[in-house]
N, C-alpha and C positions, 0 to 999 in steps of 0.2 A: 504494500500500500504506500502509495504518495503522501507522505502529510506537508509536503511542502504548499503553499499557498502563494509565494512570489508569483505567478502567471496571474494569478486572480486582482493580486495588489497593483498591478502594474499595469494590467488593462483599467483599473479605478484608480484615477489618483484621487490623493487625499487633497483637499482644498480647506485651508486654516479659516475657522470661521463660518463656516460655512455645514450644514446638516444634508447630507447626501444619504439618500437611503434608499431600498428599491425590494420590489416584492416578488416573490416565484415562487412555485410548487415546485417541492422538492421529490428525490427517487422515490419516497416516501408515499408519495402523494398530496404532503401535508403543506399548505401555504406558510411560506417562511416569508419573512425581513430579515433584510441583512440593513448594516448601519457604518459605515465607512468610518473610522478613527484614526487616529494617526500614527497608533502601530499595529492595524489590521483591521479586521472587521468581526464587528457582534453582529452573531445569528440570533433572531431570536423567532419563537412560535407565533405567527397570528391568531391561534387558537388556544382557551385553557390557559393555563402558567405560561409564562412568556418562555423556562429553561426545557420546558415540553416535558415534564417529571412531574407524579402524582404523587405525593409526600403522603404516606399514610393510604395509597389507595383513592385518593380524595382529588377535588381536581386542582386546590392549592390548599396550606397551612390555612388558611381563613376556614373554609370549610369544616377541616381537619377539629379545630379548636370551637370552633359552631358547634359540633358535631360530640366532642366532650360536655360544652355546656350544656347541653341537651340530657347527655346519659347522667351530670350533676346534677341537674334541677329535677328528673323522675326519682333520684336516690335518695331527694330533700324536699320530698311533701309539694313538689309545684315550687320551689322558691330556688333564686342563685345563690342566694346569703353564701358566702363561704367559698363562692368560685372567685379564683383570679390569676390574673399575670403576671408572669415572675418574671426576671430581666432576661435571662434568655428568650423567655416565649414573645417580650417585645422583641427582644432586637433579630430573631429571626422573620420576627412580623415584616417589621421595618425592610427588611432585607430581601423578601419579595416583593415589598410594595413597592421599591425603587427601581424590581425588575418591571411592574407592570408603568410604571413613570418611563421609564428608557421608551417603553412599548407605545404609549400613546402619545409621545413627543416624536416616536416614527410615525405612527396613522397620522397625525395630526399632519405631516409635512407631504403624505401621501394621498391626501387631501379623505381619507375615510375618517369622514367626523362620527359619523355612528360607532367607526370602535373607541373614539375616543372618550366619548360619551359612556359608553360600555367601561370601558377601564377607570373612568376619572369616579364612575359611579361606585366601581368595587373598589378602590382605594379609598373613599369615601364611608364607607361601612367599614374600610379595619380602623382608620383613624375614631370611628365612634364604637369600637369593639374596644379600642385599646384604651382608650378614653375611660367607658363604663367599667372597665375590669383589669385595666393595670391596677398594681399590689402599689402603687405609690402613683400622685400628681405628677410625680416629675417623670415617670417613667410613661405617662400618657401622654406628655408631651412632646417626647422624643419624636412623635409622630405629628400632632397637630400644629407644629412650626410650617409644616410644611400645606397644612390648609390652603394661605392664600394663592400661592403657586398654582396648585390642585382646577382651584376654581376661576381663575382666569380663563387657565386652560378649555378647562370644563368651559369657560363659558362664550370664547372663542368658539370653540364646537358647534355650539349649539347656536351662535350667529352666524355663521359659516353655512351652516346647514338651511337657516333660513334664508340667508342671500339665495341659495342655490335656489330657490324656488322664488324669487325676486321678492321675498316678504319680507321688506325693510321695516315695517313693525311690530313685528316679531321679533325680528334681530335686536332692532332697538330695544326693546322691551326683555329680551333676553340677557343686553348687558346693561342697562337698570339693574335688574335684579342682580348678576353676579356682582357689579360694585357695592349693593347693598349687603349682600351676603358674606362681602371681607369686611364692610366696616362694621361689622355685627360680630363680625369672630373677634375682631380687636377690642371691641367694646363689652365683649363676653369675656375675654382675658384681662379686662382691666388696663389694656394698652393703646387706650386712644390716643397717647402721645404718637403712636405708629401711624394712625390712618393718614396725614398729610406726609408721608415720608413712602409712602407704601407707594414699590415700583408696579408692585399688581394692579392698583387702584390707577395710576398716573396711564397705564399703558389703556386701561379700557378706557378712560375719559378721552385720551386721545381718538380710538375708537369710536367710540362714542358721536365726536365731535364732525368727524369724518362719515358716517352715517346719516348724519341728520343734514350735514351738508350734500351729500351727495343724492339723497333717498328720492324718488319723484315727487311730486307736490300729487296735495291730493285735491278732489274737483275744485271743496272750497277755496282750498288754497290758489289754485287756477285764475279760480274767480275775481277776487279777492284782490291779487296782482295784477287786473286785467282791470280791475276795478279804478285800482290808483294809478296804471299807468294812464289810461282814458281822463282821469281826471287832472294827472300832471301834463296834459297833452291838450288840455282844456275840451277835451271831448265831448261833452254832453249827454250830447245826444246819445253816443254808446258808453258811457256810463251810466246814466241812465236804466237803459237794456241791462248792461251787467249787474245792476244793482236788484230789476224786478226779477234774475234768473236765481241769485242768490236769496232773494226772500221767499221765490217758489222753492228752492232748494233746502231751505230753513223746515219753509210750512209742510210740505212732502214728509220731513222728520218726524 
């Protein structure tokens, strides 16, 4: 067997700064990404765990650990009282969650906002796994630093997905809510000194700003500018017209 991989590196160069990644079914059958770096390239699973290995039989440790608190709470009368996470079972947490992070930082660039949506959402449920049932605050943390990150993303996605179907009020309305969603986790931590400093928050307002500038106008709005320009044009007469199509457009409501 070849384990040499130089032919594969050298028909891909690496480019500094830059997120190069590309998708293919492997002998396998199984659709892979691969992720160009700059001392080789990560494979990783499109499907399942990103390392393509079922810890426990299971289709990742989240499960795995779902799956004991479940067999805890039938042994304790219906209750969790007395289940929790000890600093290995975070930090091996953490340590597939970064695999499914790597993963949706590819979908996301390979423009498949549904997997990212998909991943942003199950890294989402271990940060409130480890949250409710790490053995200490601080070791729930180790995970929820990385919230804001999480939901940008996440929320990219999910505006991404509505441009594609030209629903720029959706999208808009999509990242509302995600910048609402970080100044809430800051202000749930007690670190509202962060939200004016926050590169998450600064990146969707720019977003944001670019949406609303770009978005089509809607009828009224049509009208509206049609309204004032006729009248900075001292038009009258059709503004007038524009003015009774907008009050039918009101009464219609």
């Amino acid at each position: 067997m070849n384990f040499d991989i130089s032919a594969l590196l050298n028909d891909w160069e690496y480019r500094p700064g830059q997120i190069d990644v590309r998708k293919f079914k492997g002998k396998d059958g199984v659709e892979k990404i691969q992720l160009r770096v700059d001392l080789g390239l990560l494979q990783i699973s499109a499907e399942g765990r990103p390392d393509g290995k079922r810890p426990f039989g299971h289709e990742s440790l989240l499960e795995h650990y779902e799956a004991r608190l479940i067999k805890h709470i039938k042994a304790h009368d219906g209750k969790d009282d007395g289940f929790e996470l000890n600093v290995d079972d975070c930090s091996k947490l953490q340590q597939e969650a970064i695999q499914y992070h790597h993963r949706y930082i590819c979908l996301f660039q390979l423009k498949d906002y549904q997997g990212v949506i998909r991943d942003t959402d199950r890294n989402l449920k271990v940060f409130d796994f480890v949250e409710q049932y790490a053995a200490s605050g601080d070791l729930g943390f180790s995970l929820q630093q990385f919230r804001p990150q999480l939901l940008m993303m996440q929320t990219r996605a999910i505006g991404c997905l509505a441009l594609d179907s030209d629903d720029y009020a959706k999208a808009i309305d999509a990242v509302n809510h995600g910048i609402e969603e970080i100044r809430s986790f800051y202000q749930k931590q007690s670190r509202t000194d962060l939200i004016e400093q926050s590169g998450e928050i600064q990146s969707l307002d720019i977003w944001l700003k670019e949406l609303l500038a770009s978005r089509p106008l809607t009828k009224r709005e049509r009208l509206e500018k049609a309204l004032n320009d006729a009248v900075r044009r001292e038009d009258y007469e059709k503004a007038a017209k524009v003015r009774d199509t907008l009050r039918n457009l009101k009464t219609s409501k």
